[in-house]
C-alpha positions in Angstrom: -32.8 -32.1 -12.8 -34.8 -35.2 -11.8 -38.6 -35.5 -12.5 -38.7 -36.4 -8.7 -37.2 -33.1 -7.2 -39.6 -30.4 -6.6 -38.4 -26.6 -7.2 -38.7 -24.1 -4.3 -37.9 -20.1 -3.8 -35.2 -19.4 -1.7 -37.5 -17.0 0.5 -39.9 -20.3 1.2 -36.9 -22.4 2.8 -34.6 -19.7 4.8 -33.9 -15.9 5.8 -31.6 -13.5 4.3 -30.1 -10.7 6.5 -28.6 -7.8 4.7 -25.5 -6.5 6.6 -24.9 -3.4 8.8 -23.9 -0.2 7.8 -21.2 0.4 10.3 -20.2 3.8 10.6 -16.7 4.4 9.1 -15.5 6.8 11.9 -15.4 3.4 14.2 -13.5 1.5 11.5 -9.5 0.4 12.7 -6.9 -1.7 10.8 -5.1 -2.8 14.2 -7.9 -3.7 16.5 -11.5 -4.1 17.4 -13.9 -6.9 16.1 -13.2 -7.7 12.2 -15.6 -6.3 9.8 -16.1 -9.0 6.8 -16.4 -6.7 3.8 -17.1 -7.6 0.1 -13.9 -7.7 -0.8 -12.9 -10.2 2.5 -15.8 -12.9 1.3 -13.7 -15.1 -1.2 -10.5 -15.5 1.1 -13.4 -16.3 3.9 -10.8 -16.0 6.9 -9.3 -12.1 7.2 -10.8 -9.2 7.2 -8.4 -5.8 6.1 -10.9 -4.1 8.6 -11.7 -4.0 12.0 -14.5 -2.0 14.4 -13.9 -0.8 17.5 -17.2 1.1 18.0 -20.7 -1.0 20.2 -22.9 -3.2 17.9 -26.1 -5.5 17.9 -24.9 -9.1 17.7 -27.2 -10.3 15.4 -24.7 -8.9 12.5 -22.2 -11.6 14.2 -20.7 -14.1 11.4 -19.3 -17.0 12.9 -17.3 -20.1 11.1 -19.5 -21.8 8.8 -22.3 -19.2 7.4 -22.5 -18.8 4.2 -22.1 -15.1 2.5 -23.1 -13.5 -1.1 -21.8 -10.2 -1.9 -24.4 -8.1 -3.2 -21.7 -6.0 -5.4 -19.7 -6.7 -8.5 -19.3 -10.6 -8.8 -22.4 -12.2 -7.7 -21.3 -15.4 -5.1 -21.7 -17.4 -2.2 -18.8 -18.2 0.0 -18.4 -19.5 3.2 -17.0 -18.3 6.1 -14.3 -19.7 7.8 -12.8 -17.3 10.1 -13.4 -16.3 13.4 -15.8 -14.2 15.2 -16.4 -11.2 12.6 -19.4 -8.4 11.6 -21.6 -8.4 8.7 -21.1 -5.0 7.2 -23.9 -3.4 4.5 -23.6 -4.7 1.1 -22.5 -8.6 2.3 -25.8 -10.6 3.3 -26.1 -14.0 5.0 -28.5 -16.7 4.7 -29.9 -18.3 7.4 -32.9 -19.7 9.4 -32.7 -23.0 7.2 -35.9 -25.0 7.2 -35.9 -28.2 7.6 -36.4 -28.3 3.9 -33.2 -28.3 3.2 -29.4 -29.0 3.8 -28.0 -25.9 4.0 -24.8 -27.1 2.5 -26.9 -28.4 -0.6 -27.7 -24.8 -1.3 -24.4 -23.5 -0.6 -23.2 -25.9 -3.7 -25.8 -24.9 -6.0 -26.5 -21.9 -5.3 -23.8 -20.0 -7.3 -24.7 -21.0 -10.9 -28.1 -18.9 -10.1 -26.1 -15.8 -8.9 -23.6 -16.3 -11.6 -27.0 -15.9 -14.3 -28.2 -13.2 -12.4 -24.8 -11.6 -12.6 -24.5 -11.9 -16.4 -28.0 -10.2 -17.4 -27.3 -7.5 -14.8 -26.8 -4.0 -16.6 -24.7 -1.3 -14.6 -22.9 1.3 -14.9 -19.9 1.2 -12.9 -20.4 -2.1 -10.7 -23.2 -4.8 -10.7 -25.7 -4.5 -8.0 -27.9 -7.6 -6.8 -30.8 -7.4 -4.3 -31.8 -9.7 -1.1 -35.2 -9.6 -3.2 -33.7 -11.4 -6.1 -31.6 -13.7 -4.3 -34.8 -14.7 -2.4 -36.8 -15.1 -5.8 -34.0 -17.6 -6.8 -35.9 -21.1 -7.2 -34.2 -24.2 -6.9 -34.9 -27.4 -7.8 -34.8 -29.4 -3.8 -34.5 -33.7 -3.7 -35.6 -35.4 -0.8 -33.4 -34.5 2.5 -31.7 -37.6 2.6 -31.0 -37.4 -1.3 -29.3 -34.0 -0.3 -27.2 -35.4 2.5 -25.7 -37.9 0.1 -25.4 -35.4 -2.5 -23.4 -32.7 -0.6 -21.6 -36.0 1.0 -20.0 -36.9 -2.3 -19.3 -33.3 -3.5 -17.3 -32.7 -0.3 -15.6 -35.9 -0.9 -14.6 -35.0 -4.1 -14.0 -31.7 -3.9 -11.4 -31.9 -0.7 -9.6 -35.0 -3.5 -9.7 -32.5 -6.3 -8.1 -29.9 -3.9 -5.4 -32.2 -3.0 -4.6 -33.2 -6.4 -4.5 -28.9 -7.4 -2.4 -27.9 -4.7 -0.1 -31.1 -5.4 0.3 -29.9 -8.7 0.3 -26.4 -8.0 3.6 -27.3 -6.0 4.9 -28.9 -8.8 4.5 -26.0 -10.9 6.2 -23.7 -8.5 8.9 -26.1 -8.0 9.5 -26.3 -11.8 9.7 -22.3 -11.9 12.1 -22.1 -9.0 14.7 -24.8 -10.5 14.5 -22.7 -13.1 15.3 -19.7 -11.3 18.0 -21.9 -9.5 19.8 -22.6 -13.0 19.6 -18.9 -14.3 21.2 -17.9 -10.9 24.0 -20.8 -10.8 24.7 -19.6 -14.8 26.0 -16.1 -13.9 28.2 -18.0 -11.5 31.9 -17.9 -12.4 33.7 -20.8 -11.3 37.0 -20.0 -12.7 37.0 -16.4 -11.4 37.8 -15.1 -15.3 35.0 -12.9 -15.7 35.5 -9.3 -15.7 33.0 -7.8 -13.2 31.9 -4.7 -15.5 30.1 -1.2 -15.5 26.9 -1.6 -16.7 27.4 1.7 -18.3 30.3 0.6 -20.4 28.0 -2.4 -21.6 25.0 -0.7 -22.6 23.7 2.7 -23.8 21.2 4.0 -21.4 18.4 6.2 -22.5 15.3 6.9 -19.6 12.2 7.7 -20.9 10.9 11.1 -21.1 10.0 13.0 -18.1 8.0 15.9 -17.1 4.5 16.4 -19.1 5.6 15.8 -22.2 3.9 12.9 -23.1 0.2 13.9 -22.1 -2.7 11.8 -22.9 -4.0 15.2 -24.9 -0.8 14.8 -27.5 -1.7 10.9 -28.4 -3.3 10.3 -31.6 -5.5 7.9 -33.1 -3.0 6.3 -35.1 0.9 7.1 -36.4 3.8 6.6 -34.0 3.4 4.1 -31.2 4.3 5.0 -27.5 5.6 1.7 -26.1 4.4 1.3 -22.5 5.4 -1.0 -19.5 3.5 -3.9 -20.3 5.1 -3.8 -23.5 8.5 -5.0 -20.7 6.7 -6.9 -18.7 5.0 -9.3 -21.4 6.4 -8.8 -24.2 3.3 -7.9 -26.4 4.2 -6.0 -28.7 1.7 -6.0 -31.1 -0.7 -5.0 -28.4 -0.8 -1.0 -28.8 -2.9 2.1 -27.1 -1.6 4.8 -27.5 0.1 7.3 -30.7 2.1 10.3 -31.4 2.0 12.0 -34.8 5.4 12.6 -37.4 6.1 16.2 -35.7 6.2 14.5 -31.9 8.3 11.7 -33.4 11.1 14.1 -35.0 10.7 15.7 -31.5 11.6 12.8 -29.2 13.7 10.7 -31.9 16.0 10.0 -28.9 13.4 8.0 -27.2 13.1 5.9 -30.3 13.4 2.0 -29.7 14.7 -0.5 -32.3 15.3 -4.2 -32.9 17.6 -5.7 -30.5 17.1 -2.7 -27.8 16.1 -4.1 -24.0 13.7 -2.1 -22.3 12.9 -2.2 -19.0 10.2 -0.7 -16.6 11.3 1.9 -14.0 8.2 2.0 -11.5 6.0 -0.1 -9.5 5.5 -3.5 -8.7 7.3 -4.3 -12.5 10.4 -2.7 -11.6 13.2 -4.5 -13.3 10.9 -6.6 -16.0 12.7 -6.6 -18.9 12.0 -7.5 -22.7 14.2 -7.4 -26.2 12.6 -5.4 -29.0 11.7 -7.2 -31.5 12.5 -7.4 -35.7 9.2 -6.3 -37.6 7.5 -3.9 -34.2 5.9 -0.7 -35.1 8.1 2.5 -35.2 7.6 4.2 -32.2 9.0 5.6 -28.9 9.5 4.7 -25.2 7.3 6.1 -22.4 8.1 7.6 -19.3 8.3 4.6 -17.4 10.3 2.6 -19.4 13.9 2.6 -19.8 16.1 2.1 -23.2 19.4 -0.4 -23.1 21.4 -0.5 -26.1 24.1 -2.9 -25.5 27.7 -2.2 -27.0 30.0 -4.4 -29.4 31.1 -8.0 -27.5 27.7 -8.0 -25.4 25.2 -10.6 -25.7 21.9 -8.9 -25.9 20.3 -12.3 -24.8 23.1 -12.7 -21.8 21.9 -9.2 -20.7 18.4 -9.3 -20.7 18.9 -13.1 -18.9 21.0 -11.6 -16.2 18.4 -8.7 -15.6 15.5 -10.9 -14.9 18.2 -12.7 -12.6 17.4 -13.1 -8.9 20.8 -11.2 -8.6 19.8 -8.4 -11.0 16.1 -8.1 -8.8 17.9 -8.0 -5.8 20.0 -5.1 -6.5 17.2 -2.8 -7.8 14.9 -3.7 -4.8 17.7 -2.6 -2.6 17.8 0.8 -4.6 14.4 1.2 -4.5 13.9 0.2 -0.9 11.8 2.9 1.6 10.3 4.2 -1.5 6.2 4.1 -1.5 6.5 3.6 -5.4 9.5 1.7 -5.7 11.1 4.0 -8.8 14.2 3.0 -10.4 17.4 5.1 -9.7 18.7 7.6 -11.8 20.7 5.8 -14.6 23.9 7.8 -13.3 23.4 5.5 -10.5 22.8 2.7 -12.4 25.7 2.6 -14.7 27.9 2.1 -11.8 26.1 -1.4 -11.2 28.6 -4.2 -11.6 28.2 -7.3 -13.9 30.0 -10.2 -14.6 30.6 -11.1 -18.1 32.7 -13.3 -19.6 34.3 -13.1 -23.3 31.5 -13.3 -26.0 31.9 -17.1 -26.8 31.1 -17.8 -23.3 28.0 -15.3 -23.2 26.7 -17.7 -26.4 27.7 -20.5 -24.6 25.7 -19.8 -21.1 23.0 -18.0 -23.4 22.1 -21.2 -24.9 22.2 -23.4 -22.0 20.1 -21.2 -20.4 17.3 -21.1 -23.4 17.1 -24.8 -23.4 16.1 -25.4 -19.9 13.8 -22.3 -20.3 12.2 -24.5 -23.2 12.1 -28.0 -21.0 10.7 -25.5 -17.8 8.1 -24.2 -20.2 6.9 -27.3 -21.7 6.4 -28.9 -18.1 4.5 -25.5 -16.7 2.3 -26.2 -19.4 1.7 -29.9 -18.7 1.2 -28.4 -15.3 -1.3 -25.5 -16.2 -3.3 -27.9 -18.3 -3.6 -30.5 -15.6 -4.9 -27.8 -13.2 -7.2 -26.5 -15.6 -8.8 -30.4 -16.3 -9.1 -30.4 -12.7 -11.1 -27.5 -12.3 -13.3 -28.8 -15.1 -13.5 -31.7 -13.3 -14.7 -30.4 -10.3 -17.5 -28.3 -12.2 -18.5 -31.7 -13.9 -19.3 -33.1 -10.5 -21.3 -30.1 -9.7 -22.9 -30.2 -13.0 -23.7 -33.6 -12.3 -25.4 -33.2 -8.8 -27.5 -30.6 -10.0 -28.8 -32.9 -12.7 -29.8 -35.6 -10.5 -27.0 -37.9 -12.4 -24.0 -37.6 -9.4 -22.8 -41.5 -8.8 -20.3 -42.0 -5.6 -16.9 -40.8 -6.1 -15.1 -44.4 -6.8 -18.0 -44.9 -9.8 -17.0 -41.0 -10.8 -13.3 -41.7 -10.8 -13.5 -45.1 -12.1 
């Protein structure tokens, strides 16, 4: 911070009005006036709720105030919707002095809340109060100083923006020419595939049902009950929860080795897949996991590339369509699924065609991820900067 800047409380250069506590009974997800809750703050445009009951219009947000949720994480967006309601819990500042540049504050103003937030005991969620938001002090430059200020951070922050999304793009793009490949690899051009029973590939074993596995059986330590994230991200070494020697015997059946698939039956992962590994902990599937133990002249890796195919994904979504939990079908059902494989030569041969563009997609999502991750930095840099009285004009910046 400057020598030059003198350091005001928030409560000495604008207002803070706490939101409404609309009555629920009034509350509508098709119409009425939309009713910015916590949870609507960060997207700043859409509300999930709307109110269809009278109200003072005072609590009326309109495009451009700037909000701080009072629950969980501590931060000020603004809002950039129409028309909407301040509801309890969301507070707004306002009644700016001529003190200050409202959008000055709105850039600094979210380190404060951010150390408020991390000293903040709780319980379930943090709280924060419009009396310590108003007791924030921050350190003001002349008007003018501020203009200029909030001038260059909107200049570079709308360039930074560009250059994220750009690359975001590029990082979807890279993932779907993946997907593209995997999909055009199960294509058989010469029609000499056999179009097969998944059941007469693979051994199929669904994870136990009924109440078999309840939380009151696992143990400390001993057998390991693999779980769907085990599918979805292949962390294997990441384990919860343990059944002792007697459950083991009990459920042998469930038991997963090296080179078995498992795949999750439930939920927004229905279809992920993942190969056991060599060297995992002895242990068990779960209830919402399913075992695959493919037969003699199957690829294990041609399988499990297949099932994470866009053809694959679309077949079990179309089973699981209508359902509020979309489940997997029963495996009776699932046998009967047709796939086309070729003779085992050519499953090693697609297998590692596919792998090495997986490798060259990887290595480019990463040069990807890291650029959007410099970016971010960059953009707190410039923020850093401002709030140290040290921000030069963009061109100097980017220089």
């Amino acid at each position: 911070m400057s020598k030059k800047w003198e350091v005001k409380r928030l409560s000495d250069v604008l207002k803070i009005q706490n939101g409404y506590a609309f009555d629920s009974k009034s509350f509508s997800t098709e119409k009425g006036t939309p009713l910015i809750r916590i949870r609507d703050i960060k997207g700043g445009y859409e509300t999930e709720t709307r109110f269809i009951g009278s109200y003072d219009k005072k609590y009326e947000v309109k495009a451009g105030d700037f909000l701080i949720g009072m629950d969980g994480e501590f931060g000020c967006h603004e809002w950039k919707g129409g028309k909407a309601l301040l509801n309890q819990r969301v507070c707004r500042l306002q009644d700016f002095s001529d003190r200050i540049y409202p959008r000055f504050l709105f850039y600094g103003i979210n380190e404060y809340l951010k150390a408020i937030e991390d000293v903040t005991a709780f319980t379930t969620v943090k709280h924060i109060s419009s009396r310590q938001i108003e007791n924030i002090e921050i350190p003001l430059p002349a008007l003018q100083e501020q203009q200029r200020i909030v001038s260059t951070l909107d200049e570079a922050y709308a360039a930074i923006a560009k250059a994220i999304a750009n690359t975001e793009r590029n990082l979807q793009n890279a993932k779907e020419l993946f997907e593209s490949y995997l999909q055009a690899a199960f294509t058989n051009p010469l029609n000499d595939w056999k179009d097969t029973r998944w059941g007469d590939l693979c051994h199929f074993v669904r994870g136990p049902f009924g109440g078999s596995l309840k939380k009151s059986i696992f143990k400390k330590h001993g057998y390991v009950v693999y779980e769907q994230k085990h599918a979805i991200h292949d962390h294997f070494d990441q384990l919860r929860y343990f059944i002792d020697e007697a459950k083991f015997q009990e459920m042998r059946r469930f038991e997963v080795r090296p080179g078995d698939i498992i795949m999750s039956c439930s939920g927004v992962t229905l279809g992920r897949v993942a190969i056991v590994p060599e060297g995992i902990a002895p242990g068990i599937i779960n209830q919402a996991l399913l075992k695959l133990t493919p037969l003699k002249g199957v690829s294990t890796l041609y399988l499990k590339h297949w099932l994470r195919s866009r053809a694959f994904q679309n077949i079990i979504a179309k089973y699981s369509k209508g359902a509020a939990i979309p489940n997997v079908p029963s495996a009776r059902i699932l046998k009967e699924i047709l796939i086309p494989i070729p003779d085992l030569r050519r499953q090693n041969q697609i297998v590692e065609s596919i792998e090495l563009v997986s490798e060259e997609t990887k290595n480019l999502e990463s040069v990807f991820e890291k650029k959007i991750k410099a970016l971010g930095e960059l953009r707190r840099a410039f923020l850093q900067n401002a709030f140290n009285g040290q921000l030069e004009p963009l061109e100097k910046q980017l220089a």
